[in-house]
C-alpha positions as CSV (number, residue, x, y, z in Angstrom):
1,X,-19.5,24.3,-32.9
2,X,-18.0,24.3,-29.4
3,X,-14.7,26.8,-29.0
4,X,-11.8,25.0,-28.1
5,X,-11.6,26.7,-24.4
6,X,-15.1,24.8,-24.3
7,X,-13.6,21.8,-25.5
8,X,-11.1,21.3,-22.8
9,X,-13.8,22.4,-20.5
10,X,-15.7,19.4,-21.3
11,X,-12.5,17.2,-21.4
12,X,-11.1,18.2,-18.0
13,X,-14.8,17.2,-16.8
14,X,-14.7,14.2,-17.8
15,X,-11.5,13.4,-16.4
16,X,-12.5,14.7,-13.0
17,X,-15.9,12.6,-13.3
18,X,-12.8,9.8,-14.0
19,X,-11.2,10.3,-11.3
20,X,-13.3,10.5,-8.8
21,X,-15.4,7.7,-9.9
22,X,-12.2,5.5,-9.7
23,X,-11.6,6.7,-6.2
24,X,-14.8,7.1,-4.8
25,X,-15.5,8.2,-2.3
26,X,-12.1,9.4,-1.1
27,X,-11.4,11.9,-3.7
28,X,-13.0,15.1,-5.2
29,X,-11.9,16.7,-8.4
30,X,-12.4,20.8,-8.6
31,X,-11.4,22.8,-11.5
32,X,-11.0,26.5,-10.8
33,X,-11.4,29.0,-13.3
34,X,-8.3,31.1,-13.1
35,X,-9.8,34.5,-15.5
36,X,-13.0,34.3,-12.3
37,X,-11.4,32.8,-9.1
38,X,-14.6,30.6,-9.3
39,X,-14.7,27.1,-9.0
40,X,-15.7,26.2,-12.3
41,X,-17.1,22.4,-11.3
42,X,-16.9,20.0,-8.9
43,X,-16.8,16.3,-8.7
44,X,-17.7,13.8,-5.7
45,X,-17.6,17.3,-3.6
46,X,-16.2,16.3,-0.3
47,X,-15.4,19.8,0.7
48,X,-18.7,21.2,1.0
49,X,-17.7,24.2,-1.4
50,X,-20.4,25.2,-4.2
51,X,-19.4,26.1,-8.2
52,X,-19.1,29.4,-8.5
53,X,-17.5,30.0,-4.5
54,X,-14.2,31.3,-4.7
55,X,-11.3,29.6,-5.2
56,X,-8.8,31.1,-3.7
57,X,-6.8,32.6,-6.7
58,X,-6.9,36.1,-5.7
59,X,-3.3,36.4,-4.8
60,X,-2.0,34.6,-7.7
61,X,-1.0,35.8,-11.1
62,X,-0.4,33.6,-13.9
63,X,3.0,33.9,-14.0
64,X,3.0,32.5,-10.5
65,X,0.9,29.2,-11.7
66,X,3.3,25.9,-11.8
67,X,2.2,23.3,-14.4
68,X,1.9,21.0,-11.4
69,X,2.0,21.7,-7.8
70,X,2.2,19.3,-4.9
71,X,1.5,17.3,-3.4
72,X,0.8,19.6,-0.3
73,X,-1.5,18.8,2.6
74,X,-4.7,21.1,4.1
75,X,-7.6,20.8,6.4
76,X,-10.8,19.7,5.3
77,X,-14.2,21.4,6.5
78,X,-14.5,18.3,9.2
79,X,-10.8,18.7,10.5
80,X,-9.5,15.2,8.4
81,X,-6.6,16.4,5.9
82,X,-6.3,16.2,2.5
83,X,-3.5,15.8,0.5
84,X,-3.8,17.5,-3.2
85,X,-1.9,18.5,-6.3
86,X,-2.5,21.3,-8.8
87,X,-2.4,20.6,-12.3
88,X,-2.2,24.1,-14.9
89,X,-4.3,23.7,-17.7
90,X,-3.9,25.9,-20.5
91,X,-5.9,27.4,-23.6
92,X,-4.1,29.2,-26.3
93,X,-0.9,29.2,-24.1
94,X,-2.5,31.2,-21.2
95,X,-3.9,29.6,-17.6
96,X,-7.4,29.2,-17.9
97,X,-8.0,26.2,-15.6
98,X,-6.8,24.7,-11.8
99,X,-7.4,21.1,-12.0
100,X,-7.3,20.2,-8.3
101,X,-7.4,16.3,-6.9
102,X,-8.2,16.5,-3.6
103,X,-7.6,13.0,-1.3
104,X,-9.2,12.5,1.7
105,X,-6.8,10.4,4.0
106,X,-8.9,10.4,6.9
107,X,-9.8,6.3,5.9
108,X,-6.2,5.8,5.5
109,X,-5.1,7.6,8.6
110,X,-7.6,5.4,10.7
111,X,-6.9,2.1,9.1
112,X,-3.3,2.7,10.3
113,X,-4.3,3.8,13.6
114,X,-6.3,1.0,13.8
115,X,-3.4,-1.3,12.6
116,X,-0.8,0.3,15.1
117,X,-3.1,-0.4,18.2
118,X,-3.8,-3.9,16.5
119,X,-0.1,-4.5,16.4
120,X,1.7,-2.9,18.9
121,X,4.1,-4.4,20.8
122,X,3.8,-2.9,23.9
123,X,0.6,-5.3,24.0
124,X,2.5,-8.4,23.6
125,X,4.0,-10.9,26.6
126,X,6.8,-12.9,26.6
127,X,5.7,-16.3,26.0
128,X,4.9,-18.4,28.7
129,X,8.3,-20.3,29.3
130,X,6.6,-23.7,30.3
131,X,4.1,-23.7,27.8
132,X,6.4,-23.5,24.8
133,X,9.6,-25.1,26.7
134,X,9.1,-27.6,24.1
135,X,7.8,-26.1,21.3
136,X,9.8,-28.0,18.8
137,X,7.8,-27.0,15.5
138,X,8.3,-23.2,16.4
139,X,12.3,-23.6,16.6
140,X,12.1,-26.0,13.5
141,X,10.2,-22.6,11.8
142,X,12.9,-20.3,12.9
143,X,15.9,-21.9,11.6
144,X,13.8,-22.7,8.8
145,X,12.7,-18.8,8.4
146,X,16.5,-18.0,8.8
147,X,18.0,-20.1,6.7
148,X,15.7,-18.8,3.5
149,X,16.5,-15.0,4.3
150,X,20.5,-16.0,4.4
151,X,19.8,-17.5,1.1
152,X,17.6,-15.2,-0.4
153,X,14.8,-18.0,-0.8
154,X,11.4,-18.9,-0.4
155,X,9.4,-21.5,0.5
156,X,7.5,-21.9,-2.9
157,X,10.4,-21.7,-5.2
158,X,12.7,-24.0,-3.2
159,X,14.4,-26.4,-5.7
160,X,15.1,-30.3,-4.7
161,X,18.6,-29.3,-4.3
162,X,17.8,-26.8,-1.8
163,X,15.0,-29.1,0.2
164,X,17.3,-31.6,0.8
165,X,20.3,-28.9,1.7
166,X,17.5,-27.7,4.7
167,X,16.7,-31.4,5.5
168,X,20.3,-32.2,6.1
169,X,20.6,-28.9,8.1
170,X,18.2,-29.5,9.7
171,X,19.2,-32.8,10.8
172,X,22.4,-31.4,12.2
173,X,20.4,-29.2,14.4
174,X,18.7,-32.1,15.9
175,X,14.9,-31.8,14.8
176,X,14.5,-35.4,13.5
177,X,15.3,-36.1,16.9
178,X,11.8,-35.5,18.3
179,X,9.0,-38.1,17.4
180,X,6.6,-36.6,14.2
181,X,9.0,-34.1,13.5
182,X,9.6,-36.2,9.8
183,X,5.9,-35.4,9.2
184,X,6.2,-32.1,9.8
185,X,9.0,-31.2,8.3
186,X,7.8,-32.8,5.0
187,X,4.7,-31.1,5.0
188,X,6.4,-27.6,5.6
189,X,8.6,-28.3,2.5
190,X,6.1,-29.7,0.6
191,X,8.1,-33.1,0.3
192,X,6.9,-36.7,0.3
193,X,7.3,-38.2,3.6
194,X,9.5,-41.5,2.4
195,X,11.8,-38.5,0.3
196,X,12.5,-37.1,4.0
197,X,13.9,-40.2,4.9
198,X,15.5,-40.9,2.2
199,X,17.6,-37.9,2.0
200,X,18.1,-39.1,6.1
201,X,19.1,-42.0,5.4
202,X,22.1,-41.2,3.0
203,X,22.9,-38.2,5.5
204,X,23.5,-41.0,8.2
205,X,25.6,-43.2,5.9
């Protein structure tokens, strides 16, 4: 019959075999054996560390141990960070185990890196004041655009009310004025083309 420190051994390995299954393969799971300083096991090891090294616990005492600490951010073996918490586990009342989640955000941190140089404005020109002179369907989109965020709407839950308030609005800002721009309109709001000009023709009259 298994003790009940060997219990929660074998529950807290289970949990880190969890874990770091779920998050594969950016996170390792280590529990530490507080009574050794050893790492008691390891799961999807990422540091390069071996059960049974050291785990660092020399200068603790118990007293010391919080029932969570973190998160807090250290150097891997490869120079990526990690950010980790420390989780107390206890046994009769007393320490026994460190269960440390250890997450790797090197994939993270180049994604954004990635993202920053993919977006960054400095990379961006004005646009070519010829080309888009007349670019009727880009001014239609920003009124549009504004006219949503000053009434906290969206495109996809716009009521009929509110689709023929933006044709009509529209219409005052002149965009029925350009040849097609019915069509487009309708299709933006998701609206039957002879509905467009229906709504048009009782703004006119």
């Amino acid at each position: 019959m298994k003790s009940v420190k060997e219990e929660q051994f074998a529950t807290l390995k289970s949990m880190a075999d969890g874990i770091a299954a779920l998050f594969y393969p950016v996170v390792e799971v280590a529990i530490h054996s507080v009574k050794s300083g050893k790492i008691a096991y390891l799961a999807n090891n990422i540091s390069k560390r071996n059960v049974g090294d050291d785990a660092g616990l020399e200068e603790l005492t118990p007293g010391e141990l919080e029932s969570l600490t973190g998160p807090y951010e250290k150097l891997n073996w490869d120079g990526k960070k990690v950010r980790s918490v420390s989780i107390r586990a206890d046994v009769d009342g007393e320490a026994e185990y460190i269960f440390c989640i250890n997450f790797s955000t090197s994939l993270l941190d180049d994604a954004r890196n990635a993202l920053e140089i993919f977006l960054s404005v400095n990379r961006l020109q004005p646009q070519p004041v010829q080309l888009f002179k007349h670019d009727w369907q880009e001014k239609i989109n920003v009124f549009l655009h504004q006219w949503l965020n000053e009434n906290n709407a969206s495109l996809s839950s716009l009521t009929r009310h509110q689709k023929k308030e933006l044709v009509t609005e529209l219409y005052r800002q002149g965009a029925f004025s350009v040849r097609n721009a019915a069509d487009y309109i309708a299709n933006v709001l998701s609206m039957g083309r002879a509905t467009v000009y229906k709504h048009l023709k009782e703004i006119k009259h």
